[in-house]
C-alpha positions in Angstrom: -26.3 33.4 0.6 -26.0 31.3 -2.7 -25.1 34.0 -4.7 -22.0 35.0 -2.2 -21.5 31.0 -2.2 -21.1 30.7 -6.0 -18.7 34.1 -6.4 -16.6 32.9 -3.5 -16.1 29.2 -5.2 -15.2 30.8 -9.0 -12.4 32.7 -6.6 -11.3 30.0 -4.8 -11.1 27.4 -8.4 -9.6 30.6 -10.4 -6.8 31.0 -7.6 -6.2 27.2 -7.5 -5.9 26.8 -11.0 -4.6 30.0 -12.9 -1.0 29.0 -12.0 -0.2 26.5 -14.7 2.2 24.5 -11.9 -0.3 24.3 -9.4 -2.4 22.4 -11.8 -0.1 20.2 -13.0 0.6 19.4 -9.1 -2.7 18.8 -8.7 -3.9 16.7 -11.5 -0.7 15.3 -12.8 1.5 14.7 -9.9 -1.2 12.2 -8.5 -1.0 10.3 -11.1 2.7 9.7 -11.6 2.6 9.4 -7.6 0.4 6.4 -8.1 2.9 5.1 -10.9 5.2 5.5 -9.1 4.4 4.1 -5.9 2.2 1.1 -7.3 5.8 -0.3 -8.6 7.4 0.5 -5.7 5.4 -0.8 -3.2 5.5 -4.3 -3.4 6.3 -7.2 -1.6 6.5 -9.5 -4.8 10.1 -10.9 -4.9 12.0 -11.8 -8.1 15.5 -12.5 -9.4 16.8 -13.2 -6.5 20.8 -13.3 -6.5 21.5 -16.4 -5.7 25.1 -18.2 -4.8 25.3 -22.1 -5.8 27.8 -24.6 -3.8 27.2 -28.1 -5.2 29.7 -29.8 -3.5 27.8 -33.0 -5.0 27.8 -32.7 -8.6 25.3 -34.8 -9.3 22.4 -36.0 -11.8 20.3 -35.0 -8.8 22.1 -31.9 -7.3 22.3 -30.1 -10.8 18.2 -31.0 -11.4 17.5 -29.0 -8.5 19.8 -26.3 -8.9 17.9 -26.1 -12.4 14.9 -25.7 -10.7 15.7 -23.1 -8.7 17.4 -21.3 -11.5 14.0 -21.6 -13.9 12.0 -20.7 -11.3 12.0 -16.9 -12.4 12.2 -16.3 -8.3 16.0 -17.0 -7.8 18.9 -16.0 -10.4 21.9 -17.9 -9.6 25.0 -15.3 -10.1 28.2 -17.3 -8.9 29.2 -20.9 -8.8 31.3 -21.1 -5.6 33.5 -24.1 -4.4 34.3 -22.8 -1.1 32.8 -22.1 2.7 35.0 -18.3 2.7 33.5 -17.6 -0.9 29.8 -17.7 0.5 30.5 -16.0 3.4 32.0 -13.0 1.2 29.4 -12.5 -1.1 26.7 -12.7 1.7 28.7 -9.7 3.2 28.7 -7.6 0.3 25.3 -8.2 -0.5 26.2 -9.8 -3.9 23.6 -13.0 -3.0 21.0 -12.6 -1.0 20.9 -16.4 -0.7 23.6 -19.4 -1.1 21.8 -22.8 -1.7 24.6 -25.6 -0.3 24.8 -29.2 -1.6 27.4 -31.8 0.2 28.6 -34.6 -1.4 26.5 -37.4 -1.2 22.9 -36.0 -1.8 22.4 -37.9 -5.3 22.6 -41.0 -3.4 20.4 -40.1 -0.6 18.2 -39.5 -2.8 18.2 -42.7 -5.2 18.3 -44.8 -2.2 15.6 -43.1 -0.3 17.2 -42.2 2.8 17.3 -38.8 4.2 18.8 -35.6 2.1 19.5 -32.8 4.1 20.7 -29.5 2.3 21.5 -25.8 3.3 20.0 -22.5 2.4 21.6 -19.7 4.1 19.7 -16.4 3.7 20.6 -12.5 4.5 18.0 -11.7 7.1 19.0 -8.1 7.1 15.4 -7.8 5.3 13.4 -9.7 7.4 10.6 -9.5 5.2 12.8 -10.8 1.9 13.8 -13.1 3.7 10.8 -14.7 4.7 9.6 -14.5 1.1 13.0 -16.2 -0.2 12.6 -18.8 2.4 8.9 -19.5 1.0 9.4 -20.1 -2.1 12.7 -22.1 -1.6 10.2 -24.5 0.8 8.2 -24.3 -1.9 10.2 -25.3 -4.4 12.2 -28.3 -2.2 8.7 -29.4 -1.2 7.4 -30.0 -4.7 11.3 -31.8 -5.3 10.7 -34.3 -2.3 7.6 -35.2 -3.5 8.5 -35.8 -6.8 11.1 -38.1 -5.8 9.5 -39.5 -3.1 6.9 -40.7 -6.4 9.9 -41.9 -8.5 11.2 -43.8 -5.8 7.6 -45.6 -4.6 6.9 -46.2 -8.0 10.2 -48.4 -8.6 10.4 -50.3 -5.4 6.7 -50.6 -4.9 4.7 -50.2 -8.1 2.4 -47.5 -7.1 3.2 -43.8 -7.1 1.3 -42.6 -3.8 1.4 -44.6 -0.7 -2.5 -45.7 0.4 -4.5 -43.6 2.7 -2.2 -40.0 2.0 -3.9 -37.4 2.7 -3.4 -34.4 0.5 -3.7 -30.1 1.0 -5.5 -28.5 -1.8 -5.4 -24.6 -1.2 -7.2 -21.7 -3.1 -6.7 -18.0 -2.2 -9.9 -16.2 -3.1 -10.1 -12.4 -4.2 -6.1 -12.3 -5.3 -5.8 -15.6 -6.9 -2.1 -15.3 -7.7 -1.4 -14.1 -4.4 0.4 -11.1 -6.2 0.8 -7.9 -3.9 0.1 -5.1 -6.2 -3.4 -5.2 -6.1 -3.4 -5.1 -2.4 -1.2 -2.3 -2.3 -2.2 0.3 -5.4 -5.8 0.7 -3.8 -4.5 1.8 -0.4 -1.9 3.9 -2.6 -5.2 5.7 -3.8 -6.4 6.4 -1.0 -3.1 8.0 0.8 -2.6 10.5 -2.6 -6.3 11.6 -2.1 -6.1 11.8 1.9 -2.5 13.9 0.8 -4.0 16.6 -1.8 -7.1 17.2 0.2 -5.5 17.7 3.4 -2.5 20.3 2.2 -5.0 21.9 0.2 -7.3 22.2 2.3 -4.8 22.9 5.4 -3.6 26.5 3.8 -6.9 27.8 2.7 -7.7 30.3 5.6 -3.6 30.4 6.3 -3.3 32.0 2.6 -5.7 35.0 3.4 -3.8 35.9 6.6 -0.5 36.1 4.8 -2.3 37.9 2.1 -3.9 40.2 4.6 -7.3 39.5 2.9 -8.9 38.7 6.0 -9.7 41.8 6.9 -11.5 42.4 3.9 -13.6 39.2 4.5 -13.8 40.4 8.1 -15.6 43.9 7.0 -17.8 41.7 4.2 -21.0 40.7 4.8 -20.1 36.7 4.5 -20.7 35.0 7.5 -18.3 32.2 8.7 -20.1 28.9 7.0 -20.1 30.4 4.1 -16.6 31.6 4.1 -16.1 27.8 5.8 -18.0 26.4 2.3 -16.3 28.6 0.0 -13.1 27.4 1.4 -13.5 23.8 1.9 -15.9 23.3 -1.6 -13.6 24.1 -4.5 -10.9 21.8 -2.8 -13.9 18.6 -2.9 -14.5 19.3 -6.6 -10.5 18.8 -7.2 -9.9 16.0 -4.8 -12.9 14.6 -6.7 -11.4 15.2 -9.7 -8.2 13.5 -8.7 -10.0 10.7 -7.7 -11.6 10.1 -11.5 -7.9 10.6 -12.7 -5.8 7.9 -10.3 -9.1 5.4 -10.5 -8.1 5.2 -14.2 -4.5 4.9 -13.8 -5.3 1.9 -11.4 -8.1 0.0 -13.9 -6.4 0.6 -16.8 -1.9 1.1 -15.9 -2.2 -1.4 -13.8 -5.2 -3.4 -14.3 -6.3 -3.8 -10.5 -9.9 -5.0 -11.1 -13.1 -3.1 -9.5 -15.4 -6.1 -8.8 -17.7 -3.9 -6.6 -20.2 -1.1 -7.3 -18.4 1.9 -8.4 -20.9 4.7 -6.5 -20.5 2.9 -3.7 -16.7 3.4 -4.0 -17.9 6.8 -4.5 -19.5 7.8 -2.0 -17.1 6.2 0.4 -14.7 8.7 -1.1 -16.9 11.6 -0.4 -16.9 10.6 3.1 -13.3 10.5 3.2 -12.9 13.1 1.3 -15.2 15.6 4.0 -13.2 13.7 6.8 -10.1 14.7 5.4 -11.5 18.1 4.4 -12.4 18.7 8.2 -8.6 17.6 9.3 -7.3 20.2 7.0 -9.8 23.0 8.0 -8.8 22.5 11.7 -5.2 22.8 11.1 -5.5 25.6 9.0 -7.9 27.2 11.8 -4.6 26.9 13.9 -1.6 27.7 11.6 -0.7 31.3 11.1 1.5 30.7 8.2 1.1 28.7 5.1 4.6 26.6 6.1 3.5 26.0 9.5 0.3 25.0 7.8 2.1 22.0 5.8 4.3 21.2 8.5 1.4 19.8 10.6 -0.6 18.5 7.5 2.2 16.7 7.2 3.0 15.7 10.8 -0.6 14.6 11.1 -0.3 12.6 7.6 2.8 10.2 8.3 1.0 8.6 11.6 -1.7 8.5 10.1 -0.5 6.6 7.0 1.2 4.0 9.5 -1.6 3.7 11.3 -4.0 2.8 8.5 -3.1 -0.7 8.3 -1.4 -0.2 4.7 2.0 -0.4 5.6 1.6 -2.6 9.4 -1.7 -5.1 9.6 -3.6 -3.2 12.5 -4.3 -6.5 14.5 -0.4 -6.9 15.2 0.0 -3.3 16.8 -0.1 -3.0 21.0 -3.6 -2.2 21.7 -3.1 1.1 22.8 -1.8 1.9 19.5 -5.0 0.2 18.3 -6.8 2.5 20.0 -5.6 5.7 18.1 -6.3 4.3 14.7 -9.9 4.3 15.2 -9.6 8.3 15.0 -7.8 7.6 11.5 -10.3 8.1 8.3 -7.1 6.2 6.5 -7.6 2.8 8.2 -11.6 3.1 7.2 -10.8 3.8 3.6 -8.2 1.4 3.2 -10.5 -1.4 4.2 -12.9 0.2 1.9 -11.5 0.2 -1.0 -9.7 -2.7 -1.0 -12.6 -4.1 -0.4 -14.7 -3.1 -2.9 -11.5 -4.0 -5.9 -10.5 -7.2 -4.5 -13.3 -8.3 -2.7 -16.5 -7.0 -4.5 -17.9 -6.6 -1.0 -21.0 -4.1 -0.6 -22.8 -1.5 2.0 -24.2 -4.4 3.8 -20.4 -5.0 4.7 -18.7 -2.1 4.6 -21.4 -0.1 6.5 -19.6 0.3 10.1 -16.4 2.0 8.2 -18.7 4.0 6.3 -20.7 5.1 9.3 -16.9 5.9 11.3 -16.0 8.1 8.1 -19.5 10.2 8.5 -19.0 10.2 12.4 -15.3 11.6 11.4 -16.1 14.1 8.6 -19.2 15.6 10.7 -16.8 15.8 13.9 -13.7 17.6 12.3 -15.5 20.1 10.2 -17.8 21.1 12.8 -15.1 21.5 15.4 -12.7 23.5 12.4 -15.7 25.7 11.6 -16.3 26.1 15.4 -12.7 27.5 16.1 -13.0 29.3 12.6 -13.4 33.2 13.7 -14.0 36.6 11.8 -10.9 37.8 13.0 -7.3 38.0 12.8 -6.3 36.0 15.6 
């Protein structure tokens, strides 16, 4: 049995690899995937075109436009005089916000009264515009309260009024609150889930098209080994692929591993066998290599919304929550973003661990159980 094992895996790896293409698809396109993508997914806003209307012209007005404008979050692009003026470059998408000023806010301010002032933002991107409207709180708030200082501090003689109470905030695991490194690890893990399950989804498609099943069918190579011959070169690769994007993530874009690195590992070799299963079941099922990637594919892009990386899980309907628990994606995810962000170990991660085993067990015995030595 080994010895048929071992000659069907050098077939399998030589067929895989002796096309110079399909190698670079499957050790170089992951990576500039995961370049790609860990730019491009990001919810991190900056520059944001910004319209000005200072109807007020002040000492005061003109500080806090500065403010904005050094901010690095807003990037003022037009000075406008005129109600029409905003409401044309919000159309055209030329600001994506318009901070407005009336006369009189200087004053308000000096004399401590009330300043109210307007921020209209294109909510188009709901999202963005939540952002924008976060940091422009942000930003106003830490204003206010500077003035609000100024002002105590001449009328009164003391710069905080007795008995404040004051919020002091710290974000553990992603202390600058930045989104790529919540985003690039769940990137890893959709490129791996990708390869092995299109790989893996034409293996026993390929030998129908080729009409080498019927050779296999008169050989004496029973079905788990033609199951492991199959299933094992495509492991090796995907684990392979997963040495290659790790170090694009650590060292392009310096996401930090603070857990154990075999644990990380092995969590991927669960995945990897849950994913492994997926494919082998479709490719039990598919009788052509497109139909094959059709449904790798079909199964892939629900699979990828339900995981949690693009939609927080606890926000779905809870039928929908219901299906994600069949998902090796969501499990993975919280894996690995939890062993780079978190440093979190077994004793934590154990129940996504033990749903990825349940998972890879399930969908490769219920593949190898349809598999049969025969052309149907």
């Amino acid at each position: 049995m080994l010895e048929r094992l071992k000659h069907m895996l050098i077939k399998e790896l030589l067929q895989a690899l002796r096309n110079p293409m399909t190698k670079g698809i499957l050790f170089v396109m992951p990576m500039v995937q995961l370049v790609v993508f860990g730019y491009a997914a990001s919810t991190d806003v900056r520059d944001i075109p910004t319209a000005v209307c200072d109807l007020d012209n002040s000492p005061t007005s003109r500080d806090l436009v500065y403010r904005f404008e050094r901010s690095g979050y807003f990037r003022i692009v037009e000075r406008v005089a005129g109600e029409r003026r905003v409401g044309e470059l919000l159309d055209r998408g030329e600001a994506r916000a318009v901070l407005r000023l009336d006369a009189g806010f200087g004053a308000d301010v000096l004399a401590g009264r009330g300043a109210q002032l307007q921020m209209l933002i294109d909510g188009t991107d709901s999202m963005t515009a939540a952002v924008v409207m976060a940091y422009g709180q942000g930003l106003l708030g830490q204003f206010a309260e500077e003035r609000a200082g100024l002002w105590a501090a001449r009328h009164a003689g003391a710069a905080r009024a007795p008995g404040g109470v004051e919020l002091v905030s710290r974000a553990w695991f992603n202390e600058n609150l930045e989104s790529r490194p919540f985003y690039v690890p769940g990137v890893f893990a959709l490129l791996i889930g990708l390869m092995t399950l299109l790989l893996t989804s034409m293996a026993v498609v390929r030998e129908k098209e080729l009409g080498t099943i019927e050779q296999i069918m008169v050989s004496p190579i029973r079905p788990v080994e033609f199951i492991l011959g199959k299933t094992l070169p495509f492991a090796l690769i995907s684990f392979a692929d997963v040495l290659l994007v790790l170090a694009v993530g650590v060292l392009w874009f310096e996401i930090p591993v603070r857990g154990s690195v075999a644990l990380l590992f092995l969590c991927m070799a669960l995945y990897v066998m849950a994913m492994l299963g997926v494919g082998l079941l479709i490719s039990t099922v598919s009788r052509t290599q497109q139909q094959a990637m059709v449904t790798g594919f079909f199964f892939f892009m629900p699979a990828m919304l339900l995981s949690g990386f693009v939609f927080p899980i606890a926000n779905m309907p809870e039928i929908i929550q219901v299906l994600t628990y069949v998902d090796p994606m969501r499990y993975l995810i919280t894996i690995v973003r939890g062993i780079f962000l978190k440093g979190v170990g077994a004793g934590i991660l154990w129940p996504q661990m033990l749903a990825l085993a349940v998972l890879g067990v399930g969908t490769l015995w219920l593949g190898a159980a349809r598999f049969r030595k025969t052309l149907a």
